[in-house]
N, C-alpha and C positions, 0 to 999 in steps of 0.2 A: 477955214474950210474944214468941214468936220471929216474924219479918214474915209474911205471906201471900203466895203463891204472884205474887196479884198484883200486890203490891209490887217483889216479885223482879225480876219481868222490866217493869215502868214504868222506861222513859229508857233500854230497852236500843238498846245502839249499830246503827245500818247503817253499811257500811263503805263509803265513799263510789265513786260509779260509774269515777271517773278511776283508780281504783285497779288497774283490771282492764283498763284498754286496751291493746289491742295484744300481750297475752298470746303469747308463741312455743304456734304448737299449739292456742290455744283458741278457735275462730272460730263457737263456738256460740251462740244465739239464747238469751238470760235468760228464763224463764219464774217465775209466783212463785204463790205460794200460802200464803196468810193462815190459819193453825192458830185454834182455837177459842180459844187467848187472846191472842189478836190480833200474835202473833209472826208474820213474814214469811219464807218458808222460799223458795228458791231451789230449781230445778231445770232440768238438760239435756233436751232432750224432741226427740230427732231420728230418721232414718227414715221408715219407711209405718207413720203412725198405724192402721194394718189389720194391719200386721205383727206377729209375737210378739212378745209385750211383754220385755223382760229390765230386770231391775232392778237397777243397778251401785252399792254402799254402799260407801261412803270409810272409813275409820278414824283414827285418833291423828296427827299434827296435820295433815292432808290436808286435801281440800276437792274435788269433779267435777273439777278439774286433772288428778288423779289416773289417770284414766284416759283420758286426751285421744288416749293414740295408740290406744284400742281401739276406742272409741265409731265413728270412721267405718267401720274394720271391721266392726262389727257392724251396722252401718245401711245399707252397701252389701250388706252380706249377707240384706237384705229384714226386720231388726229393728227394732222400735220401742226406740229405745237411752231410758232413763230416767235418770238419773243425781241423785238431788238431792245439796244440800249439808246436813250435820246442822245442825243451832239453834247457834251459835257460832262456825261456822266459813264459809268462802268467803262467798259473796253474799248469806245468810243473816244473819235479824239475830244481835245477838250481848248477851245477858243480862249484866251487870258484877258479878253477884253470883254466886260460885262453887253459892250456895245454889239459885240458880235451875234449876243441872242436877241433874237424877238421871235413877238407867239407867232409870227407868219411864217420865219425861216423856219422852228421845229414842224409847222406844216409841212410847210415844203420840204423837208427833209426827208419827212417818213414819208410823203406821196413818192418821191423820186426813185424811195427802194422800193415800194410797192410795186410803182409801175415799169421798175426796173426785173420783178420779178415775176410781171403779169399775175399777181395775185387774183385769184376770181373766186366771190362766193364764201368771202369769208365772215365767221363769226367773231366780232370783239368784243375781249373785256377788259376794259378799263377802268382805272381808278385813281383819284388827285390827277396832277396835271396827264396822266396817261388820257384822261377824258376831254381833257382840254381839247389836247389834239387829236386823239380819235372822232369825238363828235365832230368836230369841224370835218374829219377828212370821210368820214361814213356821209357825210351830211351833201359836202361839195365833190363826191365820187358816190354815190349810191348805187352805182350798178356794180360795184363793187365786193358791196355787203350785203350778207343775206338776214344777220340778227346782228343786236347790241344787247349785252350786259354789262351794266350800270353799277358801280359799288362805289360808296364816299365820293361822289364827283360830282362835278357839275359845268355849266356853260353859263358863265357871267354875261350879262351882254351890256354892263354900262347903266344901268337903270337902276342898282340899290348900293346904297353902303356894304363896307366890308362888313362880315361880324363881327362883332368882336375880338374873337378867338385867333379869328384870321388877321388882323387889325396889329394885334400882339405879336403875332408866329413871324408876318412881314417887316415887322419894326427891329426882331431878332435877328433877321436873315442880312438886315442890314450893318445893326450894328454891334453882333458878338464878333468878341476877337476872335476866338476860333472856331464857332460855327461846327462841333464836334457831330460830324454825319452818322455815326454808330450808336450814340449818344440819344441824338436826336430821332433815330427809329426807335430805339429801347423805350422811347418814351412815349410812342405811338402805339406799343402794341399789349395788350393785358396781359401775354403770355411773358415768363421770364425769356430773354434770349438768351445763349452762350457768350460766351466771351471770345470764342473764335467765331459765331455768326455777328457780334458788331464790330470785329477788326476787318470782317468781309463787306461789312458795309462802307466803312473806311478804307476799303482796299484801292478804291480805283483814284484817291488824294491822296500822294504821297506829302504833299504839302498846300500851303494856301493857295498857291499858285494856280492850280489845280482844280481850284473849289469855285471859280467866275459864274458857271451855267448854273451849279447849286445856288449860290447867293441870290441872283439876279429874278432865278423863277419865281420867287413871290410879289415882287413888283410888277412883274409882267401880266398878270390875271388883272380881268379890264374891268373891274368896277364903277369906275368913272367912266360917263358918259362921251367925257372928250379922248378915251383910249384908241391910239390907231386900231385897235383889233376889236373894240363893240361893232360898228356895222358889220362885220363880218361872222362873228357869233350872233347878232339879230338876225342876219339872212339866212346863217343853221337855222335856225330856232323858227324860221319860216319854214324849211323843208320837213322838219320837225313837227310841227302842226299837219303834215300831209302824210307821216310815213307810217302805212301800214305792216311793214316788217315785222317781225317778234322783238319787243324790246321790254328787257325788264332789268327790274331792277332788283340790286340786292346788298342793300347798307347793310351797316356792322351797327349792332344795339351801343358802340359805344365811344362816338366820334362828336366828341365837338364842335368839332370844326364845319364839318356837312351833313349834321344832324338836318332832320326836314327839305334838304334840297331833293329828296326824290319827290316830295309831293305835286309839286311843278310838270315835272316828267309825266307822273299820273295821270295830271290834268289836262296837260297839253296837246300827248304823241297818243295819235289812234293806236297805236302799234305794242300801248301796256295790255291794250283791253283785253282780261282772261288769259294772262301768262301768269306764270309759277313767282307772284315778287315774294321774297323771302327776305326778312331777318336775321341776318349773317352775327354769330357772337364774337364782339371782338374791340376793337381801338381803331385809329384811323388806319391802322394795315393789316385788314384784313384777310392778305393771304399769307400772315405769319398766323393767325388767332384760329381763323375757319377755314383753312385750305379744302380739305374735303369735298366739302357742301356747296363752296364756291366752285369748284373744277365740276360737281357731280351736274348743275346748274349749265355750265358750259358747257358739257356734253351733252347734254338733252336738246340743246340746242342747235349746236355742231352737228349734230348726225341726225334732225328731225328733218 
């Protein structure tokens, strides 16, 4: 009999508060929110709580760090900036059994704070797995949202091979011994980082122990047809075919990994037609390379 759900995640880890002091860049107030199975989920909550709401989603092995240089831009620009961390990663508890994640729980996770905070009317942007689960929940919550932007992501839905790229990065995630998260953004991004901004990406792993959610999200993307989670990215990707909303997109000139997945989006969603899609300069993290342009993009959006 294989464990129960709530087994899973009983004795998962927090990652202790000293871990996160004095972060270069992150001088944001910890706010938290307790998921219906009693997991502790972390988020950024800054700006005019009156302001448009925008909803910023991290991906693979990130954490709200992520977007530290956009977030005051977009909060000086009259946004309620939202940022949470996903269930494993930053300040967020973090489950020690790989079995604890799947791509439906991180749904479920970020719907339950949403609708625990009656969010309305928001704009998101997301990027790597931040899109995963943003599209899904823009898609199967739509009255929710009023724009999506689109950077390095995309919605697998079971119908093509991995790429390559991606084929390699999931084959890593399984089997490097230490799986170095700080390491592994530096080499995501074109810009040099610090050495105290990749100890802050390693901030929220004090050890392996720690590192379950990170590992486990590259298997998790449904590329195979038989993935519990394609029909349910196929029936996004139906609503997707229908949505008129503002959605655009804004890759980085220099990702491997989700090079040409916008073109899809292009073709698909009424909702690119005659928006601002822009050429973001950068690696697959984008809002370490082009913060700027990407936040300047969300605003126009936010507040139109």
């Amino acid at each position: 009999m294989s464990p129960t759900h709530d087994a899973l995640i009983k004795g998962a880890l927090r990652t202790p508060d000293e871990r996160f002091r004095d972060l270069p860049g992150y001088p944001f107030a910890p706010h938290y929110h307790v998921t219906t199975d009693g997991l502790r989920l972390h988020y950024v909550d800054e700006g005019p709580k009156d302001g448009p709401a925008v909803l910023l989603l991290h991906g693979e092995p990130t954490w709200s760090y992520l977007w530290r240089h956009m977030i005051p831009i977009l909060a000086e620009g009259g946004c309620r900036v939202l940022a949470p961390d996903l269930i494993g990663f930053g300040k967020s508890d973090k489950p020690t059994a790989k079995d604890a994640y799947s791509y439906a729980r991180h749904v479920a996770w970020v719907k339950d704070w949403i609708e625990t905070l009656d969010l309305q009317d928001l704009t998101l942007a997301c990027q790597d797995w931040g899109s995963l689960v943003g599209l899904r929940l823009a898609a199967e919550n739509s009255d929710r949202f009023k724009a999506i932007l689109l950077g390095n992501g995309g919605l697998p839905r079971g119908d093509s091979p991995a790429p390559r790229a991606f084929a390699l990065w999931r084959a890593f995630s399984v089997w490097s011994l230490l799986f170095p998260i700080g390491r592994i953004v530096k080499a995501g991004t074109k810009r040099e980082l610090s050495a105290a901004e990749i100890a802050a990406y390693d901030a929220p792993f004090p050890n392996a122990a720690y590192k379950a959610g990170a590992r486990i999200f590259p298997s998790l993307v449904p590329f195979d047809p038989q993935d519990p989670a394609a029909p349910a990215n196929r029936a996004a990707w139906e609503v997707f075919e229908r949505w008129e909303k503002p959605f655009v997109t804004c890759f980085s000139d220099g990702d491997p990994i989700t090079r040409g997945f916008d073109a899809e989006f292009l073709r698909r969603v009424p909702g690119t037609k005659g928006q601002p899609h822009t050429t973001l300069h950068g690696g697959h993290f984008l809002q370490e390379d082009d913060p700027q342009r990407f936040a300047e993009l969300i605003l126009a959006k936010a507040r139109g």
